[in-house]
GUTOR-371975 format. One line per field, with one value per residue: residue in three letters; y, x, z of N, C-alpha, C in turn. Coordinates in Angstrom, 3 decimals, decimal comma. Layout:
r	Ala; ... .
npy	Y; ... .
npx	X; ... .
npz	Z; ... .
capy	Y; ... .
capx	X; ... .
capz	Z; ... .
cpy	Y; ... .
cpx	X; ... .
cpz	Z; ... .
This chain:
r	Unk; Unk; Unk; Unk; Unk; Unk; Unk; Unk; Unk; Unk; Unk; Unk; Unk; Unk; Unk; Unk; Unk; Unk; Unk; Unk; Unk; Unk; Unk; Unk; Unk; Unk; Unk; Unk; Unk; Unk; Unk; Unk; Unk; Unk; Unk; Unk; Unk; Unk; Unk; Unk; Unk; Unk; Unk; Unk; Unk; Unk; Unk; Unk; Unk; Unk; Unk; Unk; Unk; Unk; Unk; Unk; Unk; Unk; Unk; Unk; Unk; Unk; Unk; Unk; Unk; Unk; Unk; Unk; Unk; Unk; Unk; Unk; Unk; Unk; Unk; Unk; Unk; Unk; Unk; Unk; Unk; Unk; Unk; Unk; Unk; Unk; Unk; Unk; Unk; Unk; Unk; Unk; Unk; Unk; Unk; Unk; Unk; Unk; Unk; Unk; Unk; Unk; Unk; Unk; Unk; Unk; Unk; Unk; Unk; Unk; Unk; Unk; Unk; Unk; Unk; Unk; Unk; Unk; Unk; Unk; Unk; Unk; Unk; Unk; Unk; Unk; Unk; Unk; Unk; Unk; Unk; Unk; Unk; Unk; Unk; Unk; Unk; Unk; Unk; Unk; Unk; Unk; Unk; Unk; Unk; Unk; Unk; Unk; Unk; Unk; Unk; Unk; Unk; Unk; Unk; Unk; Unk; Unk; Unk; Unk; Unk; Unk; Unk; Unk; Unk; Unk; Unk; Unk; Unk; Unk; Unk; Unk; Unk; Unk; Unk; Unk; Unk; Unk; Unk; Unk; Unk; Unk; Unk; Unk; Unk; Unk; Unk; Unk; Unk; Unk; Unk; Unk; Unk; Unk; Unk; Unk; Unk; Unk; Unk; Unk; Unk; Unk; Unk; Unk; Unk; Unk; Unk; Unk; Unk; Unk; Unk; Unk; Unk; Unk; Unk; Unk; Unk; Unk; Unk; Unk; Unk; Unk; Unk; Unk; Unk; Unk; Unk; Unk; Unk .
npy	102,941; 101,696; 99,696; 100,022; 101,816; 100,262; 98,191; 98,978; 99,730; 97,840; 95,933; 97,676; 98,244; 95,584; 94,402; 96,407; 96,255; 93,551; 92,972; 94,973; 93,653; 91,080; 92,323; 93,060; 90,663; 89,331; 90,853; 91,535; 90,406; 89,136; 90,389; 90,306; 91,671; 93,158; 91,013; 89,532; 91,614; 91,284; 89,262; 89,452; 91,566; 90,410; 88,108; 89,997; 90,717; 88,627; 86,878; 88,970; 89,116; 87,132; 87,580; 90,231; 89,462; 87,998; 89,924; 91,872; 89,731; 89,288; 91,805; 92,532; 90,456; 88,635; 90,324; 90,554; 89,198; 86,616; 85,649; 84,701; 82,361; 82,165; 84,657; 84,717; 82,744; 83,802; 85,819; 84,507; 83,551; 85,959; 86,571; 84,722; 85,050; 87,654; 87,676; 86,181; 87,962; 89,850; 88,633; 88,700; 91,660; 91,531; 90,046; 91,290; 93,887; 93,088; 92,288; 94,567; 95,985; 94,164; 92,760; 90,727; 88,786; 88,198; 87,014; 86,894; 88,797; 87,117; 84,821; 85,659; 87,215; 85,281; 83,526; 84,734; 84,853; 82,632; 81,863; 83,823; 82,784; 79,682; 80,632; 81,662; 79,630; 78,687; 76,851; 78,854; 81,429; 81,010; 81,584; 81,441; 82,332; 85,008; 87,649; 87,443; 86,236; 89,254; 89,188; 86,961; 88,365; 90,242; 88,491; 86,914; 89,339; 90,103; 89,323; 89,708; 92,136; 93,312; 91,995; 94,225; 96,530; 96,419; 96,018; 98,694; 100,143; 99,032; 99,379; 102,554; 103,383; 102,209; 103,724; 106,842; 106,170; 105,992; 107,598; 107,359; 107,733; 106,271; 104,105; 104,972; 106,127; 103,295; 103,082; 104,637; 104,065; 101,583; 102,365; 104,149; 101,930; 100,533; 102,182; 102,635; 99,970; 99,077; 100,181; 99,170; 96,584; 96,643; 97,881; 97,619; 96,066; 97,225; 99,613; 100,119; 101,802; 102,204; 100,328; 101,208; 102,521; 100,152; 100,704; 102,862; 101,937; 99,807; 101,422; 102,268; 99,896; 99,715; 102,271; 100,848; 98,861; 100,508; 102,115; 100,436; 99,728; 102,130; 102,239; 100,157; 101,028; 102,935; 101,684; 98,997; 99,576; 101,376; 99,807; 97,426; 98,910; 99,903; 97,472; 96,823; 98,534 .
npx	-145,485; -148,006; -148,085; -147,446; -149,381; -152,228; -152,183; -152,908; -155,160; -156,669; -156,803; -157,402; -159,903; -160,967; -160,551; -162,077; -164,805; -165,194; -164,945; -166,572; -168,562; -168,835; -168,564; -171,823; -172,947; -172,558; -173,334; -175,704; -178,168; -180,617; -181,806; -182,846; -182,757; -180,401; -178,368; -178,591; -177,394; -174,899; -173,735; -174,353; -171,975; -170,290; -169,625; -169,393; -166,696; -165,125; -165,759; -164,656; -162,124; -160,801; -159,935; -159,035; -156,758; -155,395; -153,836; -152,428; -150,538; -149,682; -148,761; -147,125; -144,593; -144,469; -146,179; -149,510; -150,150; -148,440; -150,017; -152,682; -153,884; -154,631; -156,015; -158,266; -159,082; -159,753; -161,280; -164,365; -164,875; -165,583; -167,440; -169,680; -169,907; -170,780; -173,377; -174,834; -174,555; -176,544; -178,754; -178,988; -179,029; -181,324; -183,472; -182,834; -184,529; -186,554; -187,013; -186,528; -189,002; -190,970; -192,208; -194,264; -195,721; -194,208; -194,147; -193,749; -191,394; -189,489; -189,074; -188,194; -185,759; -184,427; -184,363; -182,857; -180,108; -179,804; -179,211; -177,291; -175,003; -174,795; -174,160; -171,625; -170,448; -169,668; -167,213; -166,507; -165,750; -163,863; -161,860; -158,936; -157,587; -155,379; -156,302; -159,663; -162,350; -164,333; -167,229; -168,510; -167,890; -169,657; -172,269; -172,681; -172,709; -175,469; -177,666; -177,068; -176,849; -179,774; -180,347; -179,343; -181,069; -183,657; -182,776; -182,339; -184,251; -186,539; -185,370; -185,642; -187,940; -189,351; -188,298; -188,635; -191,246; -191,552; -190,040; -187,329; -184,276; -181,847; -182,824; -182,857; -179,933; -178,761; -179,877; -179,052; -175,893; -176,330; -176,321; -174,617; -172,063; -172,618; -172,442; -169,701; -168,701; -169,339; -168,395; -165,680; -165,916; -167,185; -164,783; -161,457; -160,214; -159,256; -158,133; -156,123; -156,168; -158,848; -159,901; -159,140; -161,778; -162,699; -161,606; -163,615; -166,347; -165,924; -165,888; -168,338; -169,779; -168,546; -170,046; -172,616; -172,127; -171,553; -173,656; -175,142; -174,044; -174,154; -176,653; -177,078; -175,810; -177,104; -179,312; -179,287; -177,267; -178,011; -180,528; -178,871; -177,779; -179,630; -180,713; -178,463; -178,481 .
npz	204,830; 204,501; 205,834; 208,234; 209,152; 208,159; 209,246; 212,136; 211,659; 211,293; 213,640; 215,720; 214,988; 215,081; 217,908; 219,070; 217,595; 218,789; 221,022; 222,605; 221,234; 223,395; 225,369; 225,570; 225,184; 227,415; 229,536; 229,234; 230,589; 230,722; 228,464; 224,868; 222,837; 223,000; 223,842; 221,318; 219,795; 220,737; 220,002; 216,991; 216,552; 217,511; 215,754; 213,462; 213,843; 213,579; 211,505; 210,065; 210,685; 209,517; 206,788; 207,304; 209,222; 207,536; 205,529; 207,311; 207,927; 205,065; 203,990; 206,068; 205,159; 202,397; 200,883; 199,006; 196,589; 197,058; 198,865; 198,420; 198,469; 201,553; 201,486; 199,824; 200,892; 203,671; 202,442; 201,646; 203,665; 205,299; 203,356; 204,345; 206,559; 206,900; 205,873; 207,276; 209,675; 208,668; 208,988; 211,426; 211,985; 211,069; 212,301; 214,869; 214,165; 214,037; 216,968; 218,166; 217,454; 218,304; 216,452; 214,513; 212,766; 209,735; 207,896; 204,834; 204,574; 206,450; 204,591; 202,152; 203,188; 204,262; 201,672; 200,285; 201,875; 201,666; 199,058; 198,213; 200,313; 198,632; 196,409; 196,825; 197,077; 194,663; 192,239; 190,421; 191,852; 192,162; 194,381; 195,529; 193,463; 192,878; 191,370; 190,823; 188,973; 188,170; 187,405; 188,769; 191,315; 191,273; 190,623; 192,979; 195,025; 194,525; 195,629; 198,507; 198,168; 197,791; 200,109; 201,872; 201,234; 201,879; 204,581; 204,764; 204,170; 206,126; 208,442; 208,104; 207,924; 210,358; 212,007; 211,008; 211,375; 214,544; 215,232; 215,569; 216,643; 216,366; 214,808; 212,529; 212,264; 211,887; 209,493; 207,577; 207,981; 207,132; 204,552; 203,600; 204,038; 202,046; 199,804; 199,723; 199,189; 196,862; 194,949; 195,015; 194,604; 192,061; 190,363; 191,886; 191,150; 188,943; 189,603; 192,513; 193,829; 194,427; 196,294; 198,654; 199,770; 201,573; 204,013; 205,057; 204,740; 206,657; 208,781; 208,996; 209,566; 211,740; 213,420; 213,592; 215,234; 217,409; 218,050; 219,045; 221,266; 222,652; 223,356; 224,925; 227,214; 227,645; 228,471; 229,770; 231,644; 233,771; 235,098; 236,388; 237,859; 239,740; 240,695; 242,097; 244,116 .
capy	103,566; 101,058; 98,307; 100,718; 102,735; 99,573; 96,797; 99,632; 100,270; 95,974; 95,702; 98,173; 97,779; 94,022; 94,295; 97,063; 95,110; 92,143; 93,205; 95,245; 92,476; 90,086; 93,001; 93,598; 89,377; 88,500; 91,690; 91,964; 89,888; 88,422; 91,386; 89,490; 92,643; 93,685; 89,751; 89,234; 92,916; 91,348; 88,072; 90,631; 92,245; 89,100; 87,454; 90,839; 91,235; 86,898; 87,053; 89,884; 88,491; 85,378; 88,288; 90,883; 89,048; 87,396; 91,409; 91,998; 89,231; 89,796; 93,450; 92,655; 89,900; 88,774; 90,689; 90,418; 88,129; 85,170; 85,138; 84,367; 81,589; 82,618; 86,077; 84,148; 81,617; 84,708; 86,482; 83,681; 83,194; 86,989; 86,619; 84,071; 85,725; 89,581; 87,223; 86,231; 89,485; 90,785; 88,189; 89,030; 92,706; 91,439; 89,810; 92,733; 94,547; 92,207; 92,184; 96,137; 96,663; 93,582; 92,264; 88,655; 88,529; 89,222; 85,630; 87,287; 89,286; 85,884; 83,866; 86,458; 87,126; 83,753; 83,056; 85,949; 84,603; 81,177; 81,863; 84,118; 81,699; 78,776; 81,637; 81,934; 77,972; 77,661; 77,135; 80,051; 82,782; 80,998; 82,555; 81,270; 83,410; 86,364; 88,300; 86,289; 87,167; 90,657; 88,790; 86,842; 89,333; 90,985; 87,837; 86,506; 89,942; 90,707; 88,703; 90,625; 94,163; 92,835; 92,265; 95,131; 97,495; 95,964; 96,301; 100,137; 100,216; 98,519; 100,690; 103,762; 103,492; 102,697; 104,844; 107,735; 106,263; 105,874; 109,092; 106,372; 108,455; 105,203; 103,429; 106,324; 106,037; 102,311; 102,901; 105,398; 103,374; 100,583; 103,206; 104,192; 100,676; 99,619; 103,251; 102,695; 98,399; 99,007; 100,625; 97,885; 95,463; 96,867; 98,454; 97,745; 95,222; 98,289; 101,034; 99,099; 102,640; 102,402; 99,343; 102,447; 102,668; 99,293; 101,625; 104,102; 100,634; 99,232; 102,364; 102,304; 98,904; 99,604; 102,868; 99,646; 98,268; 101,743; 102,128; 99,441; 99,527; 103,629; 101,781; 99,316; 101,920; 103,608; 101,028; 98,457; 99,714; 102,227; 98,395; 97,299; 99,666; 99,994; 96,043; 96,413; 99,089 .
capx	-146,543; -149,227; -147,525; -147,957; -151,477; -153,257; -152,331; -152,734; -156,382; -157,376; -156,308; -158,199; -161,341; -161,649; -160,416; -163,053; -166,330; -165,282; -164,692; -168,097; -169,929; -168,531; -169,337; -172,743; -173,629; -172,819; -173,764; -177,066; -178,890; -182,416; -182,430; -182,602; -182,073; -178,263; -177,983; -178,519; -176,819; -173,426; -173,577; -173,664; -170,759; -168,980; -169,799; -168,463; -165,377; -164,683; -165,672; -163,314; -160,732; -160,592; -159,769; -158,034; -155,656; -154,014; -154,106; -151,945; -149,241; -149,028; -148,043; -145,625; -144,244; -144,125; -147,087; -150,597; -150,222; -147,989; -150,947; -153,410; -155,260; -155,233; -156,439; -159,236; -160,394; -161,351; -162,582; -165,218; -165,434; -166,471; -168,917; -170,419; -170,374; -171,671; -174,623; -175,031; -174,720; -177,849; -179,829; -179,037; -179,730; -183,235; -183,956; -182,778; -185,276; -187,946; -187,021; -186,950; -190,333; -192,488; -192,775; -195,095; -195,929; -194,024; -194,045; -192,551; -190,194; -188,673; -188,759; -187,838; -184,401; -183,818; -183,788; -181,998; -179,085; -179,257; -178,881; -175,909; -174,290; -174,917; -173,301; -169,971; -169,394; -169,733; -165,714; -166,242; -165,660; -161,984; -161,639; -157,708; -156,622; -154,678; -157,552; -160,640; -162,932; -164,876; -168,348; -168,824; -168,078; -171,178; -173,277; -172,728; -172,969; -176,648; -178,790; -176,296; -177,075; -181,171; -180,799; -178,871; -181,900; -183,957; -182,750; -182,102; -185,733; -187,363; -185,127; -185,580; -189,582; -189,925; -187,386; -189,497; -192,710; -191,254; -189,171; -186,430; -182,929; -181,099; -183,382; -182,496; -178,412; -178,141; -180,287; -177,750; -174,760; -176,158; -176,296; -172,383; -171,103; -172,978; -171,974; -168,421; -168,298; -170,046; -166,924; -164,893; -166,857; -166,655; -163,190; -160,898; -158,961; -158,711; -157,445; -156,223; -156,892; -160,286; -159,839; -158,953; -162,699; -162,906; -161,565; -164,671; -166,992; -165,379; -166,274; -169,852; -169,999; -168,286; -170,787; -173,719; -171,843; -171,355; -174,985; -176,168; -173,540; -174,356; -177,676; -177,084; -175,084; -178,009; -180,596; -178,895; -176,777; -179,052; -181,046; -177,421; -177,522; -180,873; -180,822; -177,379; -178,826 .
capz	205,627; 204,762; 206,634; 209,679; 209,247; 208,043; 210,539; 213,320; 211,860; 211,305; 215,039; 216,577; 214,584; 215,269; 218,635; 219,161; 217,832; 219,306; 223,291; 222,567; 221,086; 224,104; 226,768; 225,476; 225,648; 228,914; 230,534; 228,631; 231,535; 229,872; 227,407; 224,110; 222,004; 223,369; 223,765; 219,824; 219,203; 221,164; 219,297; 215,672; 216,597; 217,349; 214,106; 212,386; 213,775; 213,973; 210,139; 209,204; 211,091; 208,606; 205,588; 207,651; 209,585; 206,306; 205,264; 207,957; 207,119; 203,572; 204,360; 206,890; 204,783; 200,916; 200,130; 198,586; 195,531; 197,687; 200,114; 198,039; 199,521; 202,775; 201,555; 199,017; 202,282; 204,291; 201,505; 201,697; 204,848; 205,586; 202,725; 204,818; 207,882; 206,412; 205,067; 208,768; 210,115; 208,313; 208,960; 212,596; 212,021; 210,562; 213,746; 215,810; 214,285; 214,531; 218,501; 218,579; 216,735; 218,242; 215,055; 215,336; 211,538; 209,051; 207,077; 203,369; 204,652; 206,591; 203,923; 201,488; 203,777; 204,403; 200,579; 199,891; 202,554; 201,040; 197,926; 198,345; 200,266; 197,716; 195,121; 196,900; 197,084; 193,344; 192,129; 189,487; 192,085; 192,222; 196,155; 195,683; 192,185; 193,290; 190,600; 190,721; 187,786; 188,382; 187,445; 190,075; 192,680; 191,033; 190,855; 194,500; 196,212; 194,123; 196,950; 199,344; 197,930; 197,955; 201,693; 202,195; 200,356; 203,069; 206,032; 204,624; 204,194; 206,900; 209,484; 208,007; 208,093; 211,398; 212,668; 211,148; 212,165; 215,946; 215,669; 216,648; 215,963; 216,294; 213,955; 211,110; 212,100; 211,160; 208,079; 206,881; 208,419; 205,807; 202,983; 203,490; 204,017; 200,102; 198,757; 199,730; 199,174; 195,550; 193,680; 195,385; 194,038; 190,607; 189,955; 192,777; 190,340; 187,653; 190,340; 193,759; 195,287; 195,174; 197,569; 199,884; 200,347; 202,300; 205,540; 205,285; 204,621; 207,617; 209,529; 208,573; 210,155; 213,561; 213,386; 213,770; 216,324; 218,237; 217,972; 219,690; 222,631; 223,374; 223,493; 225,752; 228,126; 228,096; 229,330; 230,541; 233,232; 235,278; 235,395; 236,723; 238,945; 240,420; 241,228; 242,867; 245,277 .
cpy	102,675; 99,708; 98,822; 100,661; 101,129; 98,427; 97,635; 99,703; 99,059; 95,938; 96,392; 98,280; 96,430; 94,054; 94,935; 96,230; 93,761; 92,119; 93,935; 94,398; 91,427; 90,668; 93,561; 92,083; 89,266; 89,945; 92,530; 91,403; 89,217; 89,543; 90,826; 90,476; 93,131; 92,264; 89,144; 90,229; 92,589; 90,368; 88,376; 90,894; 91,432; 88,489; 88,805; 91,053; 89,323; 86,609; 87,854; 89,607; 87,782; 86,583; 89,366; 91,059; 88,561; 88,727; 91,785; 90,620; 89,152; 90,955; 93,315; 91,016; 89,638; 89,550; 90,317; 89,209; 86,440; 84,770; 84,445; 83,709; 82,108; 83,755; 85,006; 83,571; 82,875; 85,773; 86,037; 83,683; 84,646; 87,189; 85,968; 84,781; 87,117; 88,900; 87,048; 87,340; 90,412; 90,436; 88,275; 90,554; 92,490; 91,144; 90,390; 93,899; 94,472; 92,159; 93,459; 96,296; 95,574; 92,880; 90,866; 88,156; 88,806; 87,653; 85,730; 87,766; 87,929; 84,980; 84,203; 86,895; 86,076; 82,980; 83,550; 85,735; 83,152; 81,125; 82,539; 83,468; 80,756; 79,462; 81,548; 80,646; 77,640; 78,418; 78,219; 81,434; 82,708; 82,038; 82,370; 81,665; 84,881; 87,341; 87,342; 87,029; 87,986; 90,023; 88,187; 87,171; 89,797; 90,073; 87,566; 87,878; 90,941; 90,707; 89,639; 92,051; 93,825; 93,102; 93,289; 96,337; 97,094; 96,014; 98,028; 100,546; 100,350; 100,054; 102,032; 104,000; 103,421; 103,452; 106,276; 107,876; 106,042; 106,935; 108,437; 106,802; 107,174; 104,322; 103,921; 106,225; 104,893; 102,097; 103,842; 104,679; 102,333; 101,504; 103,365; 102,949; 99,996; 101,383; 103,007; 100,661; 98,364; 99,150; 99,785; 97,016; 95,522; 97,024; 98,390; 96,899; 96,276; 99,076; 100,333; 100,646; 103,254; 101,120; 99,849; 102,312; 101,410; 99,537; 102,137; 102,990; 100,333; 100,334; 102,285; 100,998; 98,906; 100,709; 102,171; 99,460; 99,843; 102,122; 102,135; 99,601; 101,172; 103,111; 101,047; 99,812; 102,239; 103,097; 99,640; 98,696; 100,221; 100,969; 98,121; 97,788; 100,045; 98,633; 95,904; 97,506; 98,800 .
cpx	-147,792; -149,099; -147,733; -149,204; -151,944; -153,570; -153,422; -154,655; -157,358; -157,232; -157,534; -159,440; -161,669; -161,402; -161,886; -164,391; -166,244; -165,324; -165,944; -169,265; -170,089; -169,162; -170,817; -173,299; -173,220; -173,104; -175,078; -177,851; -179,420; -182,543; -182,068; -182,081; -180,738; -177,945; -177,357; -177,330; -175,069; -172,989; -173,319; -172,652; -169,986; -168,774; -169,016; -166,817; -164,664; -164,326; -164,546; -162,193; -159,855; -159,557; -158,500; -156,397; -154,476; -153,392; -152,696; -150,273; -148,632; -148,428; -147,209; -144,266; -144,017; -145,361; -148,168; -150,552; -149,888; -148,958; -152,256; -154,504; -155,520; -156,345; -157,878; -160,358; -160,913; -161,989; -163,739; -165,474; -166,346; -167,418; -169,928; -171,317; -170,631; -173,107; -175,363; -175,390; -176,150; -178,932; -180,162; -179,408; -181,144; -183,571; -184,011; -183,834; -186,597; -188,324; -187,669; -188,121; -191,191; -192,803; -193,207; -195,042; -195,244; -192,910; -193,133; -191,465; -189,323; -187,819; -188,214; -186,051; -183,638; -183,497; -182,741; -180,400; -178,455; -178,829; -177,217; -174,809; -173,658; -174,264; -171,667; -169,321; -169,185; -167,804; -165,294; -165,776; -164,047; -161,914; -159,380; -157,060; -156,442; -155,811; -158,424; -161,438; -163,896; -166,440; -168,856; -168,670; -169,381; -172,053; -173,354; -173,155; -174,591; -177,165; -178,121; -176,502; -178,504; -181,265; -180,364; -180,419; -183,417; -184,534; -182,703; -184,013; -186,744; -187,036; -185,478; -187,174; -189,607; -188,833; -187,847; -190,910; -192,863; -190,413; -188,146; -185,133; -182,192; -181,146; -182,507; -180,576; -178,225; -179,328; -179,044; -176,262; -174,793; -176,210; -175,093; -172,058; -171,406; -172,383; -170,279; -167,981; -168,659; -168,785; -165,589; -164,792; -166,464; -165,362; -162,015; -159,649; -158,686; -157,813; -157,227; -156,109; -158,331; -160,672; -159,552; -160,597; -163,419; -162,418; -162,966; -165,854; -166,944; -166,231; -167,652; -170,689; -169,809; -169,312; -171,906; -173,206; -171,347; -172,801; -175,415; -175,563; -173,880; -176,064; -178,135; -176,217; -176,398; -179,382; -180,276; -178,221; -177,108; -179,583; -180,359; -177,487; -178,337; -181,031; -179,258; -177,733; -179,865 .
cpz	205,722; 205,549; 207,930; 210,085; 209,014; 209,159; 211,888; 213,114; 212,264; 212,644; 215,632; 215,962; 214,780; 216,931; 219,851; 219,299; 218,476; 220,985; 223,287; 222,614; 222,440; 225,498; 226,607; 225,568; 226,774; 229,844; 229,933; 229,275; 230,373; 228,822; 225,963; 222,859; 222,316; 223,571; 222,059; 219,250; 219,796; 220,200; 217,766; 215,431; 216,562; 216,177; 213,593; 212,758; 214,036; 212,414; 209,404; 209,517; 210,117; 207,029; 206,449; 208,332; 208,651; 205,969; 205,901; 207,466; 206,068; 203,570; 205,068; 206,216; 203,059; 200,136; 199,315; 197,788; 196,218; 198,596; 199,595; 197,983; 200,399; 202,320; 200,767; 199,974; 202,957; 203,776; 202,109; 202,779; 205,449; 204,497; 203,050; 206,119; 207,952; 205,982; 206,978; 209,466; 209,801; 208,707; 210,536; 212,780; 211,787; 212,138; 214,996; 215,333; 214,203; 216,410; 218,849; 218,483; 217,152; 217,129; 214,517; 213,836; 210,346; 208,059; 205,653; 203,693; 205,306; 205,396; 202,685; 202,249; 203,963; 202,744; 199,830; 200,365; 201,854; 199,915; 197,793; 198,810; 199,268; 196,515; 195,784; 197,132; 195,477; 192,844; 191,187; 190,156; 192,191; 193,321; 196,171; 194,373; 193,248; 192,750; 190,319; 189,890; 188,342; 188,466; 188,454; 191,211; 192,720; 191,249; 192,485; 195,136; 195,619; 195,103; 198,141; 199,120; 198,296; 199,404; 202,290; 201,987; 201,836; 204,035; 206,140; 204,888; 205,121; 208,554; 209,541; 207,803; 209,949; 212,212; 212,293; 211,150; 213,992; 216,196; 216,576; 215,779; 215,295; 215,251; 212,306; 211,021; 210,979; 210,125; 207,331; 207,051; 207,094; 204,315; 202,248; 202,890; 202,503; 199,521; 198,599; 199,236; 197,621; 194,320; 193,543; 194,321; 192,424; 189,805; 190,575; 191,820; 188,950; 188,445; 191,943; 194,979; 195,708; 196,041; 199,137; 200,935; 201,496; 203,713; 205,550; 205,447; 206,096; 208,920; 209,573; 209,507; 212,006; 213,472; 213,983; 214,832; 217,754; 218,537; 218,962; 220,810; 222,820; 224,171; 225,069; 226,929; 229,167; 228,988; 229,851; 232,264; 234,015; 235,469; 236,719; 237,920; 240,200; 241,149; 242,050; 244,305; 246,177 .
């Protein structure tokens, strides 16, 4: 059954953010916010690809353990490109909100990205052991919870100092995706069905990317439409 349900779900969740993210950049005109918000989506579902696609042949083939590298490289590689991803939500909500100044928080995200990075190249996280040691899952994804806390933050202020619904979703969207990635993180190599919760995670993420395109429905295409009449 999980050789079925899971491929069927990796498929249409990457297929999803990725024809979103692609139809929200080139049919975002000059609008630099659904421009940035298509280019997001692409990075998340390009990134998960690298992890989910091996996912997908280990299950329909010799299974988890023989895949090992593959599965390890896009570990890494979507720890690169979820570090990415945020730093593109930061900037999406620097676009939304106007935001000219805001010198610590930059350089405070930007160290926060680098550093995590610079954590998942060091050879201790061993990305190619079948069980890679539990500690450095925790160290590498600290700076990654940091920027996560954040962007939870930042959204969820001015989304109830602008009475901006949307704002308030993808602060809760990032609440899920660390409530459900956290137990992962911790125990997933004690109990491999709390690795279950990397569906509901997953969800939390296309949620972000559902967001932004109801968004860009909404004020893009009357535009669209007004300039074609």
């Amino acid at each position: 059954m999980q050789a079925i349900m899971e491929p069927i779900f990796h498929v249409s969740y990457l297929s999803s953010v990725i024809i979103i993210g692609m139809i929200m950049l080139i049919k975002s005109e000059k609008n630099p916010y659904f421009r940035w918000f298509g280019i997001m989506a692409i990075t998340l579902g390009f990134g998960d690809a690298f992890h989910l696609i091996p996912r997908i042949i280990a299950l329909w083939t010799t299974g988890f353990e023989s895949h090992a590298i593959s599965l390890g490289f896009g570990k890494f590689v979507t720890s690169v490109t979820m570090t990415i991803f945020y730093l593109i939500l930061y900037k999406l909500w620097k676009i939304r909100y106007e935001v000219r100044n805001a010198h610590r928080l930059d350089i405070g995200m930007w160290s926060l990205a680098t550093l995590r990075v610079a954590l998942c190249f060091f050879p201790q996280n061993q990305w190619f052991v079948y069980n890679p040691p539990v500690s450095w899952g925790i160290y590498r994804n600290i700076p990654f919870a940091v920027m996560g806390i954040i962007m939870i933050i930042l959204y969820y202020r001015k989304g109830k100092e602008r009475k901006d619904k949307e704002a308030l979703k993808i602060s809760a969207a990032i609440i899920l995706s660390f409530g459900f990635y956290i137990p992962v993180v911790l125990w997933a190599q004690v109990n491999m069905l709390i690795g279950m919760l990397m569906i509901p995670k997953t969800l939390a993420y296309l949620w972000i990317v559902f967001i932004g395109y109801a968004q860009f429905r909404k004020e893009v295409k009357p535009d669209a439409q007004k300039i074609a009449s």
